[in-house]
PQR file of N, CA, C, O and H, with PARSE charges and radii, in Angstrom:
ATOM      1  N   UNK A   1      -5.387  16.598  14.699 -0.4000 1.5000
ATOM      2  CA  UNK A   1      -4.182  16.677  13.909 -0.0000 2.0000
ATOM      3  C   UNK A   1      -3.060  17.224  14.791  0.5500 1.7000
ATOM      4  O   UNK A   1      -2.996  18.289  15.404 -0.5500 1.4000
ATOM      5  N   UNK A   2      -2.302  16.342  14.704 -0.4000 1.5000
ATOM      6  CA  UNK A   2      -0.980  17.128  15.336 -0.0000 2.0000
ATOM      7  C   UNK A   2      -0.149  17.808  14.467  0.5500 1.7000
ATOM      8  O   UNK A   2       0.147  17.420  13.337 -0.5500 1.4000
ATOM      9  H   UNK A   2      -2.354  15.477  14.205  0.4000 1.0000
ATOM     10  N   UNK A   3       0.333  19.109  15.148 -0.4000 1.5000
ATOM     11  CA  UNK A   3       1.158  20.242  13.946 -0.0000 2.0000
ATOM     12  C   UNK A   3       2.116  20.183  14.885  0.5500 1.7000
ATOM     13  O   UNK A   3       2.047  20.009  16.101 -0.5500 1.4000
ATOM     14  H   UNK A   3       0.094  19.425  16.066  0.4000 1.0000
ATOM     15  N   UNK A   4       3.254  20.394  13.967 -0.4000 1.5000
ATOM     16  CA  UNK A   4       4.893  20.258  14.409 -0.0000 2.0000
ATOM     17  C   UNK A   4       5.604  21.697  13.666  0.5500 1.7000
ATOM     18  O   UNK A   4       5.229  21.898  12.511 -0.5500 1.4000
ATOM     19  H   UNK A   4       3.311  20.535  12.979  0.4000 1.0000
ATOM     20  N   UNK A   5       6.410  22.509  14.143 -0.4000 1.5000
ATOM     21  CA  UNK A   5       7.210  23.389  13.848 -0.0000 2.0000
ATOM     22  C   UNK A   5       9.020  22.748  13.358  0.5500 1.7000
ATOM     23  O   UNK A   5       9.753  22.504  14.317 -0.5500 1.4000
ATOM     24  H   UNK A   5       6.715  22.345  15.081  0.4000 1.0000
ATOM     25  N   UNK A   6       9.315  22.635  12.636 -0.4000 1.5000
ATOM     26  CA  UNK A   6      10.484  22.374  12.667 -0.0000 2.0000
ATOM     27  C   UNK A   6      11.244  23.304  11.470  0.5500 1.7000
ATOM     28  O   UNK A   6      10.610  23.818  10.549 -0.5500 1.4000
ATOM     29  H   UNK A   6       8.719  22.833  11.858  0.4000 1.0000
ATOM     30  N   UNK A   7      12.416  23.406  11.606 -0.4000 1.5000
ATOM     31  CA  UNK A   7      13.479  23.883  10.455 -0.0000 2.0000
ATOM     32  C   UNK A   7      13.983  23.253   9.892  0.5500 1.7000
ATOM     33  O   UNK A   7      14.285  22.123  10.277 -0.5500 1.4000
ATOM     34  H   UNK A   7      12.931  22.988  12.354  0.4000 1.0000
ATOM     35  N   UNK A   8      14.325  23.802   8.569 -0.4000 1.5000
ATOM     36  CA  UNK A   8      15.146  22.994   7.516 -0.0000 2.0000
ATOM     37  C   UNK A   8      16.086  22.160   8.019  0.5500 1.7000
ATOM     38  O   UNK A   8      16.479  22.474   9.143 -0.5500 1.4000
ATOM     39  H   UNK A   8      14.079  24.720   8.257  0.4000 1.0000
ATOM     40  N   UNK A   9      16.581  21.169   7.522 -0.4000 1.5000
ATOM     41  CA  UNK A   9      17.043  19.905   8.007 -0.0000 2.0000
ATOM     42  C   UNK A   9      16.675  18.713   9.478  0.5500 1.7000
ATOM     43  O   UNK A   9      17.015  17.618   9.926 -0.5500 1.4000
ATOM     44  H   UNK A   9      16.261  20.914   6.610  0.4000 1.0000
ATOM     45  N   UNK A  10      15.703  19.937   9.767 -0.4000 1.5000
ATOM     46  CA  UNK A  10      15.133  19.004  11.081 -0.0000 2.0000
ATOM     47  C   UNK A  10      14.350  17.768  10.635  0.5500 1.7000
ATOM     48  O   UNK A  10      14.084  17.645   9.439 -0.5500 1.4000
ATOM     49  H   UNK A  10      15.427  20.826   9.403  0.4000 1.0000
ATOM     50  N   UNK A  11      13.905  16.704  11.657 -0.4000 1.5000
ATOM     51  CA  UNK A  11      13.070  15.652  11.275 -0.0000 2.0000
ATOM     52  C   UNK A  11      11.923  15.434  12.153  0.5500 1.7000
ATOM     53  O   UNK A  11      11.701  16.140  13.137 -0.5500 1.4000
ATOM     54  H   UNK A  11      14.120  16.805  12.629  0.4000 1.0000
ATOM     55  N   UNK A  12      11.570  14.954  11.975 -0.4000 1.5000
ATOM     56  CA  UNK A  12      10.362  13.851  12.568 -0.0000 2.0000
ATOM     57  C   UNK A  12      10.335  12.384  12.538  0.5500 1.7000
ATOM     58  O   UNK A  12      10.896  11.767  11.633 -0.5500 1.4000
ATOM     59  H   UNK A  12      11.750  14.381  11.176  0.4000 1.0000
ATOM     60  N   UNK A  13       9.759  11.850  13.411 -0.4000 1.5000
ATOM     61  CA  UNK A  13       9.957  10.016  13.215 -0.0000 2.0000
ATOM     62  C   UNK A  13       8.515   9.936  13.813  0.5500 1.7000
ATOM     63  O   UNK A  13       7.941  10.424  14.786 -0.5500 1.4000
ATOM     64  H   UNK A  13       9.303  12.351  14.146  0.4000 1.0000
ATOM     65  N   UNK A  14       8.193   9.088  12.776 -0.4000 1.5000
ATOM     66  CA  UNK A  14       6.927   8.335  12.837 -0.0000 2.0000
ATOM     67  C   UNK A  14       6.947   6.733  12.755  0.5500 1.7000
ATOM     68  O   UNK A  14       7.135   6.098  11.718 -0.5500 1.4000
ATOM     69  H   UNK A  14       8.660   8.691  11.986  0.4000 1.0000
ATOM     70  N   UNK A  15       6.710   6.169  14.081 -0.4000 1.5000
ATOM     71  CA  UNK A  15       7.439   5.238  14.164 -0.0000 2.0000
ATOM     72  C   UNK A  15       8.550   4.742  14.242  0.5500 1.7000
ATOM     73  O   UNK A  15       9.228   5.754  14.417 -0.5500 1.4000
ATOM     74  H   UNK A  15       6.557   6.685  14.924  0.4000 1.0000
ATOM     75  N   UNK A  16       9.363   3.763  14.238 -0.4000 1.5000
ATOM     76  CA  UNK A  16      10.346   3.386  14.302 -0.0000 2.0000
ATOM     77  C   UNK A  16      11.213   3.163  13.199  0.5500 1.7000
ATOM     78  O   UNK A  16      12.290   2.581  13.323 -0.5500 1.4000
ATOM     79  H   UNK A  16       8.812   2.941  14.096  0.4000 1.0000
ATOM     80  N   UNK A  17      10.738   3.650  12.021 -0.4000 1.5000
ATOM     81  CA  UNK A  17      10.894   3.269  10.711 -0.0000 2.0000
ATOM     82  C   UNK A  17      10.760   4.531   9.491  0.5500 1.7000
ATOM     83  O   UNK A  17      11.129   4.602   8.319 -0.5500 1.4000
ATOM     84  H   UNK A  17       9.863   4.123  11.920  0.4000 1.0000
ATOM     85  N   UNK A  18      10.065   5.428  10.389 -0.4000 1.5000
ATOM     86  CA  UNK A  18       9.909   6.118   8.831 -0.0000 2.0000
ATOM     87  C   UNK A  18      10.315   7.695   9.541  0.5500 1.7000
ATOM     88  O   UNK A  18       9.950   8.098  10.646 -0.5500 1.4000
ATOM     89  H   UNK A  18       9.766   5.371  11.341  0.4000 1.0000
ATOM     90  N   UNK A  19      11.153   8.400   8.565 -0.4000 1.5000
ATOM     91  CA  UNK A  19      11.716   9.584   8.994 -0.0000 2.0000
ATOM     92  C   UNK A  19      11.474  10.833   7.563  0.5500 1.7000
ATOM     93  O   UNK A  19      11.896  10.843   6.407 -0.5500 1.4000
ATOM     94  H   UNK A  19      11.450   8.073   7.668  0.4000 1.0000
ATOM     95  N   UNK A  20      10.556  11.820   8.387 -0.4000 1.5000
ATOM     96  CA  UNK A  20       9.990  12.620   7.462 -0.0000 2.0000
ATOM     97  C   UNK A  20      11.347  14.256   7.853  0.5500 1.7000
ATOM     98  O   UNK A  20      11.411  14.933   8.879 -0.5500 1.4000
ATOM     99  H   UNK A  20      10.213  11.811   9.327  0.4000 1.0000
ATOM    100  N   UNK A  21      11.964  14.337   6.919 -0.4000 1.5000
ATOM    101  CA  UNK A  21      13.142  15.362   7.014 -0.0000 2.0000
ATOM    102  C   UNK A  21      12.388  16.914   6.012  0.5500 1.7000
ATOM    103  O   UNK A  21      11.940  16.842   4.868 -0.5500 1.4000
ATOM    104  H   UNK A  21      11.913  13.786   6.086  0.4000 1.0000
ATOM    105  N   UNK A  22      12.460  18.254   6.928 -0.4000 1.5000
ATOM    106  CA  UNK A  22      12.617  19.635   6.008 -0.0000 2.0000
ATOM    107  C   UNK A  22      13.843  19.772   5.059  0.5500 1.7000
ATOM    108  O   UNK A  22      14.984  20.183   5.271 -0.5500 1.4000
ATOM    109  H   UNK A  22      12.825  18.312   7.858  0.4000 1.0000
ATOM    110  N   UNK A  23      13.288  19.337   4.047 -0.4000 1.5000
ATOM    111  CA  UNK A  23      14.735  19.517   3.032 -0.0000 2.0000
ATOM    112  C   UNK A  23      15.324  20.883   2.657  0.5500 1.7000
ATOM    113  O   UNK A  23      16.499  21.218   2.505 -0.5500 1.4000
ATOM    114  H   UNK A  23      12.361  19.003   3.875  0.4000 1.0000
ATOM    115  N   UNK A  24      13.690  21.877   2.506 -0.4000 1.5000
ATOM    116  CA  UNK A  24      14.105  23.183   1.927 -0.0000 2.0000
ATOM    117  C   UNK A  24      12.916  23.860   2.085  0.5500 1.7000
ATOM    118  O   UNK A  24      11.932  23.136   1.932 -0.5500 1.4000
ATOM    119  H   UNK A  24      12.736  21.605   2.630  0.4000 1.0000
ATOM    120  N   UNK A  25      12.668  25.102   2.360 -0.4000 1.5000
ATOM    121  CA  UNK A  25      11.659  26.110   2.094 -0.0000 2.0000
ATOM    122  C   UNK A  25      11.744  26.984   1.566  0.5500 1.7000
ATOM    123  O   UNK A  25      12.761  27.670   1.664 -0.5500 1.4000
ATOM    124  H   UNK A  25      13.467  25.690   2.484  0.4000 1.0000
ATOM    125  N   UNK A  26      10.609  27.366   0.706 -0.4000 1.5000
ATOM    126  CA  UNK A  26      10.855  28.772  -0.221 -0.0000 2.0000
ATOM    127  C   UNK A  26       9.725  29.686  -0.118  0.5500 1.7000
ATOM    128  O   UNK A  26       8.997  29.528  -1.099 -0.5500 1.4000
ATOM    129  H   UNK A  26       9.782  26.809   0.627  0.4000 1.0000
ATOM    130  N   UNK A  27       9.301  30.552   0.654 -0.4000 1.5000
ATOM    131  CA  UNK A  27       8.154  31.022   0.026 -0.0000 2.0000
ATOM    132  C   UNK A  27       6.864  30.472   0.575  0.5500 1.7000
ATOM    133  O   UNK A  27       7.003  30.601   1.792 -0.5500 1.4000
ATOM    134  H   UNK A  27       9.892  30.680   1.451  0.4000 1.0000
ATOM    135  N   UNK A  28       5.878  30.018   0.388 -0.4000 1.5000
ATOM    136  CA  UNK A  28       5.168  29.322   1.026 -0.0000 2.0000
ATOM    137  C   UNK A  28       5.091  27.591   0.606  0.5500 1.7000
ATOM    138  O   UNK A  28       4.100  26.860   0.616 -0.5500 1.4000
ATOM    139  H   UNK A  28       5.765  29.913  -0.600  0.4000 1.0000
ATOM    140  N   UNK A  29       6.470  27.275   0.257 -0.4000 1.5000
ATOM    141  CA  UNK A  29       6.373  25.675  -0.129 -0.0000 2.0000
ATOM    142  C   UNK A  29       7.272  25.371   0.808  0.5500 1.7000
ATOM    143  O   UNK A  29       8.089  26.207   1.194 -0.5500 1.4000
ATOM    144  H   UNK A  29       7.275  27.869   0.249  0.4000 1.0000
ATOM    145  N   UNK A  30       7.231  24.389   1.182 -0.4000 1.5000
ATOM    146  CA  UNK A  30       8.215  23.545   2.016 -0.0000 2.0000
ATOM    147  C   UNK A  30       8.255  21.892   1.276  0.5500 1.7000
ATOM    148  O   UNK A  30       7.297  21.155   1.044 -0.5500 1.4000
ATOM    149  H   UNK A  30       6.568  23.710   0.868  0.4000 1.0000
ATOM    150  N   UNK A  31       9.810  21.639   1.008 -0.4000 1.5000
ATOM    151  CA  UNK A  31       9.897  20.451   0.582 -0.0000 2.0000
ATOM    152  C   UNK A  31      10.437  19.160   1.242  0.5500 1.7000
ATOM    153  O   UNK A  31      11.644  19.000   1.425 -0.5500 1.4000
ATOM    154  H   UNK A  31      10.589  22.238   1.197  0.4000 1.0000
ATOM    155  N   UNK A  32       9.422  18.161   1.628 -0.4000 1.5000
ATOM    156  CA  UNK A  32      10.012  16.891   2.703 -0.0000 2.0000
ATOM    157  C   UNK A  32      11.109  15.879   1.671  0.5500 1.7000
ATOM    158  O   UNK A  32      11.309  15.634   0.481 -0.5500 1.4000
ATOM    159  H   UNK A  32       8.441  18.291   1.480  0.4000 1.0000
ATOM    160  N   UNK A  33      11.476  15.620   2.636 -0.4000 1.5000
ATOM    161  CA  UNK A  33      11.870  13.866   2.439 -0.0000 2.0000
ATOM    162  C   UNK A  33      11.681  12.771   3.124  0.5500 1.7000
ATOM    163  O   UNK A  33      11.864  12.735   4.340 -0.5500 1.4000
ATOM    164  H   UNK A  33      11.314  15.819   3.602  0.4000 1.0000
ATOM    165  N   UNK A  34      11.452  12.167   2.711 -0.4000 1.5000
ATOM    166  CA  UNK A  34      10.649  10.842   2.988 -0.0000 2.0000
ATOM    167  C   UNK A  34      11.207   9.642   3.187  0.5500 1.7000
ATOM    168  O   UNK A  34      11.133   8.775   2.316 -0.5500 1.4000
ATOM    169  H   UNK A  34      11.304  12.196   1.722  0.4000 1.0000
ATOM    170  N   UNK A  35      12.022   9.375   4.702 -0.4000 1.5000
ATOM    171  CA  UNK A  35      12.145   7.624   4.037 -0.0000 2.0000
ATOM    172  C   UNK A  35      11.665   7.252   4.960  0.5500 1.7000
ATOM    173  O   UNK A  35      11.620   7.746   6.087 -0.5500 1.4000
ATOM    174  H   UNK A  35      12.083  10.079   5.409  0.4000 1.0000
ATOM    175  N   UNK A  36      11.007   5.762   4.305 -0.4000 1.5000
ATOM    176  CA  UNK A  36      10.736   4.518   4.650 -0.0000 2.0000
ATOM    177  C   UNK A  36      10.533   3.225   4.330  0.5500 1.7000
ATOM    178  O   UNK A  36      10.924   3.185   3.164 -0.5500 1.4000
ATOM    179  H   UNK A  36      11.044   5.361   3.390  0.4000 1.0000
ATOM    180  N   UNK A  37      10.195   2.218   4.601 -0.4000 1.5000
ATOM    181  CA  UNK A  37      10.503   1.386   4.261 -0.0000 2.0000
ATOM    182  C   UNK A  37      10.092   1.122   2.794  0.5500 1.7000
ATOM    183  O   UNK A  37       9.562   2.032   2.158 -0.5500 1.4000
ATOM    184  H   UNK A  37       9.878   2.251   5.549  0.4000 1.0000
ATOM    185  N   UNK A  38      10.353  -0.301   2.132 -0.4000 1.5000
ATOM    186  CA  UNK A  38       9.780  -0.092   0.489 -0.0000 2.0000
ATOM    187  C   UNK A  38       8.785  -0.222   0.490  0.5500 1.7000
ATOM    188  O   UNK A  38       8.178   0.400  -0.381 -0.5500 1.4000
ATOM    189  H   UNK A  38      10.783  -1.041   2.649  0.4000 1.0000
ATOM    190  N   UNK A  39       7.877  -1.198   1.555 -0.4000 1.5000
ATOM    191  CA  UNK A  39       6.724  -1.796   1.465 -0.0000 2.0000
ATOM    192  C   UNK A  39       5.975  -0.588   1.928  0.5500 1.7000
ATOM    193  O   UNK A  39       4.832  -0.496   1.481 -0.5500 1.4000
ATOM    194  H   UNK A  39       8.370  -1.703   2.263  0.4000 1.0000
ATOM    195  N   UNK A  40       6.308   0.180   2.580 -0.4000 1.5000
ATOM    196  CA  UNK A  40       5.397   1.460   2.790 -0.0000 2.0000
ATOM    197  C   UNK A  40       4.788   2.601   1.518  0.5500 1.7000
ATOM    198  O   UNK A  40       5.550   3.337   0.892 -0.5500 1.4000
ATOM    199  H   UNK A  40       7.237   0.106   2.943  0.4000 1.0000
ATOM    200  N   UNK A  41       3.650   2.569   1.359 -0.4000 1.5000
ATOM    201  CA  UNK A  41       3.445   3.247   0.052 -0.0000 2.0000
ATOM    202  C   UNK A  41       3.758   4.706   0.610  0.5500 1.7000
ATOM    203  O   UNK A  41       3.394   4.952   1.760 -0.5500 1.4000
ATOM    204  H   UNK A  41       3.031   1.970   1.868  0.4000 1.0000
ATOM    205  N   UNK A  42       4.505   5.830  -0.238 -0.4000 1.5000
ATOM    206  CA  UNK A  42       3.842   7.193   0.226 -0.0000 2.0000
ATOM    207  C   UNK A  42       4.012   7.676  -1.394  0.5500 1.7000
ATOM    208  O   UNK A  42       4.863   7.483  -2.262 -0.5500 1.4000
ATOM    209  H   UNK A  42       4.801   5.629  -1.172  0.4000 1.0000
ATOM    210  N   UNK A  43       2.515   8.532  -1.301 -0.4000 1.5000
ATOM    211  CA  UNK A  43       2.065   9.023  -2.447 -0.0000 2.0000
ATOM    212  C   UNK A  43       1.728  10.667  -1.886  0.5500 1.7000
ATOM    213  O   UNK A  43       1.556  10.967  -0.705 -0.5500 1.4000
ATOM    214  H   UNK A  43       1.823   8.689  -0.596  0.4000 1.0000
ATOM    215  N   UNK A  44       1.688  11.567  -2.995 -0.4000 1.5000
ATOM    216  CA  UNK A  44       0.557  12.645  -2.649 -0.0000 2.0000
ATOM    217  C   UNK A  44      -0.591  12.406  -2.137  0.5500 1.7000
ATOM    218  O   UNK A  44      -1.166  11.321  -2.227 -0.5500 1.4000
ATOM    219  H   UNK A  44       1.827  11.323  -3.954  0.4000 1.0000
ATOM    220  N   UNK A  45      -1.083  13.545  -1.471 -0.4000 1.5000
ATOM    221  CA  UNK A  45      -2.636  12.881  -0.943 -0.0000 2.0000
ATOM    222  C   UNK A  45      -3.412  13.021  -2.727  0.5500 1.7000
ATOM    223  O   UNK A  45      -4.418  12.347  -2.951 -0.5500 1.4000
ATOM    224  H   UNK A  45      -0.616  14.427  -1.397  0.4000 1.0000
ATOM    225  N   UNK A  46      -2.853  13.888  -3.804 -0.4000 1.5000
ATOM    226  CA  UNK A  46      -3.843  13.730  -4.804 -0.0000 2.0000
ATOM    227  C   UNK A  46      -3.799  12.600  -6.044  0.5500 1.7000
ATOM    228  O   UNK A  46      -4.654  12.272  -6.866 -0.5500 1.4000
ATOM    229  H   UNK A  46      -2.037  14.435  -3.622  0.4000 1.0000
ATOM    230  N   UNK A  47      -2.336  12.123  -5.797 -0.4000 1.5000
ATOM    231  CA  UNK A  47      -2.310  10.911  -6.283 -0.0000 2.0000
ATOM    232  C   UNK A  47      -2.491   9.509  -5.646  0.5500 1.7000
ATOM    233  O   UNK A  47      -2.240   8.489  -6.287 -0.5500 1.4000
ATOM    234  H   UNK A  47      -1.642  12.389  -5.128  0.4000 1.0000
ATOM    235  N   UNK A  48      -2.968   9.486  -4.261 -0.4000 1.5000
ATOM    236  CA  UNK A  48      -3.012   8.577  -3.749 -0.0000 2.0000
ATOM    237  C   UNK A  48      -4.880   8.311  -3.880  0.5500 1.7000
ATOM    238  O   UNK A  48      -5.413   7.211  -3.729 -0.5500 1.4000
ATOM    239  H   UNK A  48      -3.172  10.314  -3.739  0.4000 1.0000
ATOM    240  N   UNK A  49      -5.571   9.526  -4.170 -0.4000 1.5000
ATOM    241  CA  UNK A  49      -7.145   9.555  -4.214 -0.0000 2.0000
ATOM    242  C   UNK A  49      -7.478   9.001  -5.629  0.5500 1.7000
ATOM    243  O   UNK A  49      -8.356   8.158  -5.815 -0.5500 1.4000
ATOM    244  H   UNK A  49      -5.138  10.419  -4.292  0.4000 1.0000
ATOM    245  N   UNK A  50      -6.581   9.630  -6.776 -0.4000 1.5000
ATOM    246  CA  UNK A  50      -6.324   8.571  -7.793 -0.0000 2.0000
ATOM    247  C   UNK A  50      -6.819   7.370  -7.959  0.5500 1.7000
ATOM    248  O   UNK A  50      -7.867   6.903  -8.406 -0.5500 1.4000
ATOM    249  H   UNK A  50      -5.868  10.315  -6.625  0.4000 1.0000
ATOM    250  N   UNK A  51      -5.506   6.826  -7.350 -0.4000 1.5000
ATOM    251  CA  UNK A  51      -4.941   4.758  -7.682 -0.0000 2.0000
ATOM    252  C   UNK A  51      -6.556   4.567  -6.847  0.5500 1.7000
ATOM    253  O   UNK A  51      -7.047   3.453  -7.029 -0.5500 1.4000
ATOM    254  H   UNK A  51      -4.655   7.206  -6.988  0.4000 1.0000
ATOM    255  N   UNK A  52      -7.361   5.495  -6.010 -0.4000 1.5000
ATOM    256  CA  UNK A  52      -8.237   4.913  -4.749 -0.0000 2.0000
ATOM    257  C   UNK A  52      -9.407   4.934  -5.777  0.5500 1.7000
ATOM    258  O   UNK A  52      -9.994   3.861  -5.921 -0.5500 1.4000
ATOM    259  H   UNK A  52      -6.962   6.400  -5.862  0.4000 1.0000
ATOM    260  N   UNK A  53      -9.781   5.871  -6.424 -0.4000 1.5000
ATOM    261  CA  UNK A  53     -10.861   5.995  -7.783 -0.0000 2.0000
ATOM    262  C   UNK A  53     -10.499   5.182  -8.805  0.5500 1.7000
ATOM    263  O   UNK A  53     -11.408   5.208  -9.635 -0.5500 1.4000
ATOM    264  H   UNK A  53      -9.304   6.742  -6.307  0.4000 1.0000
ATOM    265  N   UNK A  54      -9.436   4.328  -9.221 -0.4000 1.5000
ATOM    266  CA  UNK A  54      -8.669   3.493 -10.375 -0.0000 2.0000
ATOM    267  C   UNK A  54      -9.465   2.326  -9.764  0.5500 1.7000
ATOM    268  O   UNK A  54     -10.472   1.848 -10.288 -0.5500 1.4000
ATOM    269  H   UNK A  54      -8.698   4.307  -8.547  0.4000 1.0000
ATOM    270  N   UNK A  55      -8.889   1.889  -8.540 -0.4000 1.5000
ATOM    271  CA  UNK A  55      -8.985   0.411  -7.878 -0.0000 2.0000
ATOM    272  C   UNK A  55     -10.755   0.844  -7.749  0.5500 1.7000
ATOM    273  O   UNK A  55     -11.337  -0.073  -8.328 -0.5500 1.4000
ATOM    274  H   UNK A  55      -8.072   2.277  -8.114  0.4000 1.0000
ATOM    275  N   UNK A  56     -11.313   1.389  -7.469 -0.4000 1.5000
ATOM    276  CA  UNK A  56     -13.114   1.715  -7.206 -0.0000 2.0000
ATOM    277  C   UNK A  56     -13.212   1.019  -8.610  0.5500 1.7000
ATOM    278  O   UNK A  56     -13.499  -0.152  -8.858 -0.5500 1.4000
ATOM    279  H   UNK A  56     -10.840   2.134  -6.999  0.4000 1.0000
ATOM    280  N   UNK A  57     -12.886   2.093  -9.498 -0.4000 1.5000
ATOM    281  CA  UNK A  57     -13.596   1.475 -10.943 -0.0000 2.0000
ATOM    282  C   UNK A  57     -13.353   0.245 -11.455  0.5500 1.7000
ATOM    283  O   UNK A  57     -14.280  -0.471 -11.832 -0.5500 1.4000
ATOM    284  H   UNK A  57     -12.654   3.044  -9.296  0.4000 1.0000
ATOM    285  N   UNK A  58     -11.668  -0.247 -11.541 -0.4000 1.5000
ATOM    286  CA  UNK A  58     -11.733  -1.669 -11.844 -0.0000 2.0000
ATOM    287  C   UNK A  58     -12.707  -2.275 -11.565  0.5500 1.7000
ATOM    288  O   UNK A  58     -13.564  -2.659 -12.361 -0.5500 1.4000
ATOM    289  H   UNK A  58     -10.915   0.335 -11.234  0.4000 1.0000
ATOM    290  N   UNK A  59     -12.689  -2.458 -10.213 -0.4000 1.5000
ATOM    291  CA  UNK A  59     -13.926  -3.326  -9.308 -0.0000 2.0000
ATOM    292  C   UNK A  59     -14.958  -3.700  -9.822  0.5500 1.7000
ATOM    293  O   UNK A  59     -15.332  -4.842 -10.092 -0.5500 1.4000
ATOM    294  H   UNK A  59     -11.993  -2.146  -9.566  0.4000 1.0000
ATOM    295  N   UNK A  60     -15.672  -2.262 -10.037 -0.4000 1.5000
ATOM    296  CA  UNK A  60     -16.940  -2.352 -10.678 -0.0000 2.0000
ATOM    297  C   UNK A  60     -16.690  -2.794 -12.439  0.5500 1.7000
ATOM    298  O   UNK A  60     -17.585  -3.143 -13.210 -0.5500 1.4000
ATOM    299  H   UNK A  60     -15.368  -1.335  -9.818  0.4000 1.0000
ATOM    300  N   UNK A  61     -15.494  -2.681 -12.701 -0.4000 1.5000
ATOM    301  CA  UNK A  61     -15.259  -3.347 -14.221 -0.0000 2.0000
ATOM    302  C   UNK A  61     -15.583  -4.920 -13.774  0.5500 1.7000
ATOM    303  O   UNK A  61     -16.299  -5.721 -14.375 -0.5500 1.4000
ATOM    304  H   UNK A  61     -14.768  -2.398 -12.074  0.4000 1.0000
ATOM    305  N   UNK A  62     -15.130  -5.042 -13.021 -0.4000 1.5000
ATOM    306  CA  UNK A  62     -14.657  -6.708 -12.629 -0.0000 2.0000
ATOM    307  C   UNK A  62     -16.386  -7.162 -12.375  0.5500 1.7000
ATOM    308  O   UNK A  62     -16.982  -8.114 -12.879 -0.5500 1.4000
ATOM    309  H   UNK A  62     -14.548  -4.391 -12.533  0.4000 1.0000
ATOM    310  N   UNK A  63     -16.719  -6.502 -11.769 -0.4000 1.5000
ATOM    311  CA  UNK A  63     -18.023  -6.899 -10.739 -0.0000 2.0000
ATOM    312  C   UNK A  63     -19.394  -6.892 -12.435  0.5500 1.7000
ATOM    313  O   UNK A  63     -20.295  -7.705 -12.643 -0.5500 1.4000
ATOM    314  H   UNK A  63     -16.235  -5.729 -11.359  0.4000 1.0000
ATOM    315  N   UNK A  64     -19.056  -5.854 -13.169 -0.4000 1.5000
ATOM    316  CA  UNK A  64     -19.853  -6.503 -14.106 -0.0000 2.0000
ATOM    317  C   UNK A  64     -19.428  -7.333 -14.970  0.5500 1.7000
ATOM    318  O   UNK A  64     -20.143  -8.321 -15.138 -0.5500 1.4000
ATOM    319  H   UNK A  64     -18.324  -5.193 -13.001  0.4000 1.0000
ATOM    320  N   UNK A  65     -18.426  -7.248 -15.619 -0.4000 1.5000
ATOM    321  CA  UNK A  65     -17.585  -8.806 -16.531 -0.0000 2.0000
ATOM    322  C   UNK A  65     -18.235  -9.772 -15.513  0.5500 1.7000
ATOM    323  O   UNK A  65     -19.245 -10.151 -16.106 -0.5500 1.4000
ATOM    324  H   UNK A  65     -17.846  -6.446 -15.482  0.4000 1.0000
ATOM    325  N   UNK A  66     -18.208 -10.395 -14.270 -0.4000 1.5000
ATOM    326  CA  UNK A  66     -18.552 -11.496 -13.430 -0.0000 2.0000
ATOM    327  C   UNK A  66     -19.949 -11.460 -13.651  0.5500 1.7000
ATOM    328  O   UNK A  66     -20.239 -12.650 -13.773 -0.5500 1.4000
ATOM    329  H   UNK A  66     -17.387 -10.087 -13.788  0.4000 1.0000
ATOM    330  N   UNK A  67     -20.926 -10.836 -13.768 -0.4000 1.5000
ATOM    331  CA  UNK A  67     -22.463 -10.523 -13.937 -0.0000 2.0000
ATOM    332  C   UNK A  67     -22.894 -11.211 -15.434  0.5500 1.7000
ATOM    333  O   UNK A  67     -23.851 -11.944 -15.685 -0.5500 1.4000
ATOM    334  H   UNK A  67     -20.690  -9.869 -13.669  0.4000 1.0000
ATOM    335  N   UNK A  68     -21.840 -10.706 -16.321 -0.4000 1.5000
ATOM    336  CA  UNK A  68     -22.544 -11.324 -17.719 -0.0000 2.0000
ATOM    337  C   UNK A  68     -22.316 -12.523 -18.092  0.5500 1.7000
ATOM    338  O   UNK A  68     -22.838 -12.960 -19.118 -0.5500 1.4000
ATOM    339  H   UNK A  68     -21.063 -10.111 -16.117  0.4000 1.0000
TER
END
């Protein structure tokens, strides 16, 4: 893992395309901003484990509807 130090309003670029900005810190939260492109998904990592357990189960919805 790479760890980066930066201050509020500083950035990062990941890639050529996507720019992760320190918007604000309080305390022990720090809040990003995020742009990139549209087609780029960014989610929480706990909502992104979600849609990943949603799309698992469909599947197996799908995979038995196709069985009977």
């Amino acid at each position: 893992m790479l760890v980066l130090s930066r201050h509020r309003d500083e950035s990062i670029m990941i890639g050529d395309n996507i720019v992760i900005t320190v918007v604000d810190i309080r305390g022990d939260k720090v809040r990003l901003g995020i742009q990139a492109p549209t087609e780029v998904p960014v989610h929480r990592q706990e909502v992104y484990e979600a849609i990943l357990r949603e799309r698992s189960q469909n599947l197996g919805d799908q995979a038995a509807s196709a069985s009977s």
